[in-house]
N, C-alpha and C positions, 0 to 999 in steps of 0.2 A: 546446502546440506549434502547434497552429490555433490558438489565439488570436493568439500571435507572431508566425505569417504575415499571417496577417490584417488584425495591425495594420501591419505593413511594405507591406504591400501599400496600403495603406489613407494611410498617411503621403508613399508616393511617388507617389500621384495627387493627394496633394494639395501636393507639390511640383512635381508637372509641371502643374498647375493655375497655380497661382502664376506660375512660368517662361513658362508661355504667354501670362497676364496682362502678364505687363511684358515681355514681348514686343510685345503688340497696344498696349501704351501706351506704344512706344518707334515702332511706324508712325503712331498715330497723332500722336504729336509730329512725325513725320519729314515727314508730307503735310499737318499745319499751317504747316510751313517751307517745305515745298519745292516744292509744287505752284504751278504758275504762278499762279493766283488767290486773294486772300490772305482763309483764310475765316471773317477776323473782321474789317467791314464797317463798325466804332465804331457798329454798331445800326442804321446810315441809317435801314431802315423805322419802328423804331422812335421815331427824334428825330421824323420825320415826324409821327406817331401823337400822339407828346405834346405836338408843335407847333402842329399841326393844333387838339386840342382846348384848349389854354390860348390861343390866339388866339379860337377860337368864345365861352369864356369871357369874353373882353375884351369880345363884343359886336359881334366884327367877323364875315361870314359863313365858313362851315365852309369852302364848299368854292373861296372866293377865295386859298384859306394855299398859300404855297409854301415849301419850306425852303431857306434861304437864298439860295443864287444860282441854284439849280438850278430844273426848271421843275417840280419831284416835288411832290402836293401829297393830300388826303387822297381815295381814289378809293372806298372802301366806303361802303354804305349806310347813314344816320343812325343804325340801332339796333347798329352796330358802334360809331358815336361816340359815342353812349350807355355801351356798356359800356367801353370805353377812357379814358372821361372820369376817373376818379381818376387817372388817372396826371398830369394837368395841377396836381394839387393836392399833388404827393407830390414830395420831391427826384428829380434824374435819377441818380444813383447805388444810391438804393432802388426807382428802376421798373428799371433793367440789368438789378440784380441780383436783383432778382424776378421776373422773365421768363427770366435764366436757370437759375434754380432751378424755376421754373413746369416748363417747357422739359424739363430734367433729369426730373422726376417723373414728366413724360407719357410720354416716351420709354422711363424705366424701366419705367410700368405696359404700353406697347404689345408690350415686348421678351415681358415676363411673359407677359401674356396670350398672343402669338401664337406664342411659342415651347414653354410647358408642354405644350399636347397633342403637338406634338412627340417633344419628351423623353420624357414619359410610352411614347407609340407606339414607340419604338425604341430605350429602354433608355438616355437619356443622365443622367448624372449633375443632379440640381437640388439646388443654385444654381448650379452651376458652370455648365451651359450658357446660363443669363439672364446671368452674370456675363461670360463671353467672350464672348457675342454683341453687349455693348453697345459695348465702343472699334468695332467692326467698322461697327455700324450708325452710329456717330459719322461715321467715316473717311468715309460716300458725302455727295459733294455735297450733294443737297437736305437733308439733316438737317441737317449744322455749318451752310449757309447758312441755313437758317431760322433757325438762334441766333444767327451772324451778326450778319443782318440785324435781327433781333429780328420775325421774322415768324410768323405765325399757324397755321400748316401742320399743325403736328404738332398744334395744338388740334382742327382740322378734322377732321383725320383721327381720331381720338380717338372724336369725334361721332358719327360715322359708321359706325368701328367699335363702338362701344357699341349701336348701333343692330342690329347682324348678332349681339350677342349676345342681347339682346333678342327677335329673332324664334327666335332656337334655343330659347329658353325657352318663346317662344309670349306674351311679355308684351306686353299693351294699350296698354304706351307706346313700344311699337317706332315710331319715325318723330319720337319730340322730337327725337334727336341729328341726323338729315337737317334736320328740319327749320330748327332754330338756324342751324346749321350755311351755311344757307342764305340764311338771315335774314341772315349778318354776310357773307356773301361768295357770288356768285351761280352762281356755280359748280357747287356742290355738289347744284345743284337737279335738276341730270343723274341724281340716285341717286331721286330723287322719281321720273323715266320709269321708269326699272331697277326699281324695286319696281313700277307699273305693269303691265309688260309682265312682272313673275315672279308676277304674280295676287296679288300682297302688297296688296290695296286697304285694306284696314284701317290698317296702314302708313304707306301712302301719305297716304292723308287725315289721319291723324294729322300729317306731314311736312308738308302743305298746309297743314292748319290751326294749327300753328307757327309757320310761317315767316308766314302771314296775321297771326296774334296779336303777332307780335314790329314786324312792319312795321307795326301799326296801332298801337303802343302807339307806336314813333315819332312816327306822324304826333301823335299827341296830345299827348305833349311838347314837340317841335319841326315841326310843322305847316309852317311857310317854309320850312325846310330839306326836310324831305321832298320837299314839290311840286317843289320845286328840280328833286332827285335824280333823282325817276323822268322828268320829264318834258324835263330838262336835261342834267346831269351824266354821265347811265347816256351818254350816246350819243357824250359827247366822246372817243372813244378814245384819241386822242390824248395826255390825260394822263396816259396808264399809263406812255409809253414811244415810243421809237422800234421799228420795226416787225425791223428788219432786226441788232439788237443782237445780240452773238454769244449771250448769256445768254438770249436770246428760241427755244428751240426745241419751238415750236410749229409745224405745216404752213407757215404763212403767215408766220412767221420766217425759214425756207428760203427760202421762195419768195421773200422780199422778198431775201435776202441771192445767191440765183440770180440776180434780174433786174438786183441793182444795177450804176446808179443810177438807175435806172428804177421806178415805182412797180411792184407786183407786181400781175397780172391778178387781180381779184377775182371774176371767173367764175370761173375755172380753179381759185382757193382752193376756191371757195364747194364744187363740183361736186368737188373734192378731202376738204372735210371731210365733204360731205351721206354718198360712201361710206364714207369712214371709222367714220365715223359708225355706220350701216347695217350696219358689217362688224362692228365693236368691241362694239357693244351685240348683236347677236346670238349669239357668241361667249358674253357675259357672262349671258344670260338661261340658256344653255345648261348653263354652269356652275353656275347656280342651280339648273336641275330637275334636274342630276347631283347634286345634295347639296352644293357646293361655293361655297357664299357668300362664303367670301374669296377664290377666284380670280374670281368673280363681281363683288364690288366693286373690287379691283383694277384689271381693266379698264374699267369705269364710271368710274375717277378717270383711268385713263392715255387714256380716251377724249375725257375732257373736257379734259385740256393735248393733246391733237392738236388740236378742233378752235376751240380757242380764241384769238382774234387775237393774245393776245400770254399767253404762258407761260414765266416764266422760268425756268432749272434747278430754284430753289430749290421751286419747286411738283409737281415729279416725285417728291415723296417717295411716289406712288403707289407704283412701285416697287420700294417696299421688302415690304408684303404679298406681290407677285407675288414677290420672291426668297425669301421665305420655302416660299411655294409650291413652286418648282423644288427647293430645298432638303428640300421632304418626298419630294417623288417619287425625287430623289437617293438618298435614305437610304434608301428602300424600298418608299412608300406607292404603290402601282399608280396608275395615271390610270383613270379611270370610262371604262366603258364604254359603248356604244362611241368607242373611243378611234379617232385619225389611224394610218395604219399608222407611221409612224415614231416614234410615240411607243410602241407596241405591241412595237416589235422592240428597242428599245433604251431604255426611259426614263430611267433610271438614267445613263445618260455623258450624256445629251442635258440632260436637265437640270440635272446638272452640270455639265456645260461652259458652257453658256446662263447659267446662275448665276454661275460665275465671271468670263466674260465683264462679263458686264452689272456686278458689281461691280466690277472692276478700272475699267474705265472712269467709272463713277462716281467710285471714291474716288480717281482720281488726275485728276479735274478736265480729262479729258484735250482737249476742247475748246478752253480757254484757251491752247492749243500752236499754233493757228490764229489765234488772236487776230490781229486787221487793224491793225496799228500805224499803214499808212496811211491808214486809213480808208476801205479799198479790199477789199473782201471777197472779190477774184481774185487778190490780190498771188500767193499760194501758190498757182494752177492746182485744179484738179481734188484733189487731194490735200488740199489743204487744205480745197478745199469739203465736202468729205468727215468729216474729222475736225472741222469748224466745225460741225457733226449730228452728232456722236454721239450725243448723248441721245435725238435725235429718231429716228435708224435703228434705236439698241437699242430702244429703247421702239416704233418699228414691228414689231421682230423678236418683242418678246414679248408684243404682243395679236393679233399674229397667231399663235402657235405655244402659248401657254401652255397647258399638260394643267388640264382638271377632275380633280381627284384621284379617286379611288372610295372617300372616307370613308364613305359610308353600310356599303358593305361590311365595311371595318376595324374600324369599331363594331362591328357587328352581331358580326363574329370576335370579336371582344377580350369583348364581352359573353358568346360560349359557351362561349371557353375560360377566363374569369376563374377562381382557386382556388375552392373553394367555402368558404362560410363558417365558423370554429370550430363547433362542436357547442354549442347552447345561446343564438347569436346570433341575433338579430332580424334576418329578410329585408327589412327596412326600415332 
């Protein structure tokens, strides 16, 4: 008779399993359609990439390629065009579609990894909680635009979290994924201070000495190009982009789309991101001696699209660690102490709401509803200047407010009350 319930009980979770799946793959079709910005891009970055290096293969230089009419042309550093270079040799329907199965695999593994101790911690069914969590994580902006675009994002991030696992181990090659990572896009060299200033020097120098190894193995391949790059290339800002682009929500994205049509004060940036800056990364160091490495890197990534001249949506996948975060404190995991008093009296709605916030607005693109049809970034008043940042407000709201969890604590618990072994098992 317990068996029978058992099983029934057992059968309609995993019909209401199901239900809720094609549910989540009925909004994710819905915000593929409907949201004003369309988030399949025919690859841009990607034709870019491939273009970029079957032109360099012709013998013409790398960084003269533009794609097509446009002035977009290839802005990463030679040992990024190094490793991207098969693709100029492969058709373009087998680099797509192997980017978007790359793409698919990382995302799968980032869901896994950052969601198990989760589940684990507070009783949620696995696979079904990696399994509903991924149309979700699809739906926010920066993820479908990076498959999109065919852009690198979720590799990076990858990198970098590989690297936070690494240090929990305590293993020797904690700092290759920073450091690569770093090598192929300069960005990411921000987590090279953040280990720094968390006494991770070991790490770090590992990270250094990566990112040195990868840039010198360029220079020895491709030597012309290199010298180019650092001493040329890096400083053209201007090939990224236009500064003021609604997609651009960076500090200095704002600011440009504030003052237009006027160029945007770059004291007033600069003195805008130096605090930032100063705010963001201390926060994240904080998190790190709280035990809390993933709300720690987090904001070392959401630190680096504030203060960087131009950052578009698709690079906020930072983000998506910090909602996983709110996401724990939600469901039950305390914030470390000592905590903010408002994080103290309520964390559970706070981070809840904060969480669902900050998704809603991502996954329905809501940005693009300001879009400047006339090329006039005040057409819509106030209001629209407004909603024309969202990404940049949320992502203010959550490096300034986001809880270090009190995981050292949780362990510690879940280690005293664990069952105790069968009779006759090995304490190993």
């Amino acid at each position: 008779m317990a068996g029978t319930r058992a099983g029934a009980t057992s059968r309609r979770r995993v019909a209401a399993g199901v239900g809720l799946f094609a549910a989540l793959v009925g909004v994710v079709a819905w915000v593929s359609v409907v949201v004003p910005n369309d988030p399949w891009h025919d690859f841009f970055d990607l034709r870019v990439y491939r273009g970029a290096v079957a032109w360099w293969l012709d013998g013409q230089p790398l960084y003269d390629f533009t794609y097509g009419r446009s002035p977009y042309g290839f802005t990463y550093p030679p040992f990024a065009a190094l490793l991207v270079l098969p693709m100029a040799l492969l058709p373009y329907p087998v680099v797509a579609a192997g980017h978007v199965l790359l793409n698919v695999v990382v995302l799968g593994g980032l869901a896994w990894w950052l969601l198990t101790p989760l589940a684990r911690r507070h009783g949620w069914p696995l696979p079904w909680a990696w399994v509903l969590a991924l149309p979700l994580l699809f739906v926010l902006e920066p993820v479908r635009e990076t498959m999109g675009f065919g852009q690198v994002n979720l590799f990076l991030m990858a990198l970098v979290l590989a690297d936070v696992a690494a240090l929990r181990r305590g293993s020797r090659w904690a700092g290759v994924g920073i450091g690569l990572a770093a090598a192929v896009k300069l960005t990411p060299g921000l987590f090279v201070v953040w280990l720094l200033l968390t006494r991770r020097t070991r790490a770090a120098a590992v990270a250094i000495g990566t990112a040195a190894a990868a840039t010198l193995l360029a220079f020895a391949v491709v030597p012309g190009t290199s010298w180019r790059f650092w001493t040329e290339t890096l400083w053209q800002t201007e090939r990224v982009g236009k500064l003021d682009k609604t997609s651009n929500q960076s500090l200095l994205g704002a600011l440009a789309r504030l003052t237009d049509p006027a160029e945007p004060p770059r004291l007033v940036w600069a003195l805008l991101a130096a605090a930032a800056l100063a705010f963001v990364l201390t926060r994240a160091v904080r998190a790190a001696r709280a035990g809390d490495d993933l709300a720690g890197v987090a904001l070392t990534g959401l630190a680096a699209c504030l203060v960087s001249p131009i950052s578009w949506s698709h690079h906020f996948v930072w983000l998506v660690p910090a909602l996983v975060v709110l996401v724990d404190v939600a469901a039950g995991t305390p914030p470390a102490v000592p905590a903010p008093r408002w994080w103290r009296d309520r964390p559970r709605v706070l981070a809840g709401s904060l969480a669902a916030v900050a998704a809603g607005v991502l996954a329905s693109s809501a940005i693009w509803f300001a879009f400047a049809t006339t090329g006039h970034h005040h057409e819509r008043g106030v209001a629209g200047i407004v909603v024309e940042d969202l990404y940049l407000l949320v992502t203010l709201v959550v490096v300034a407010v986001l809880p270090a969890r009190g995981v050292r604590a949780v362990r510690a618990s879940e280690r005293t009350t664990a069952p105790s072994p069968p009779g006759g098992s090995s304490p190993r």
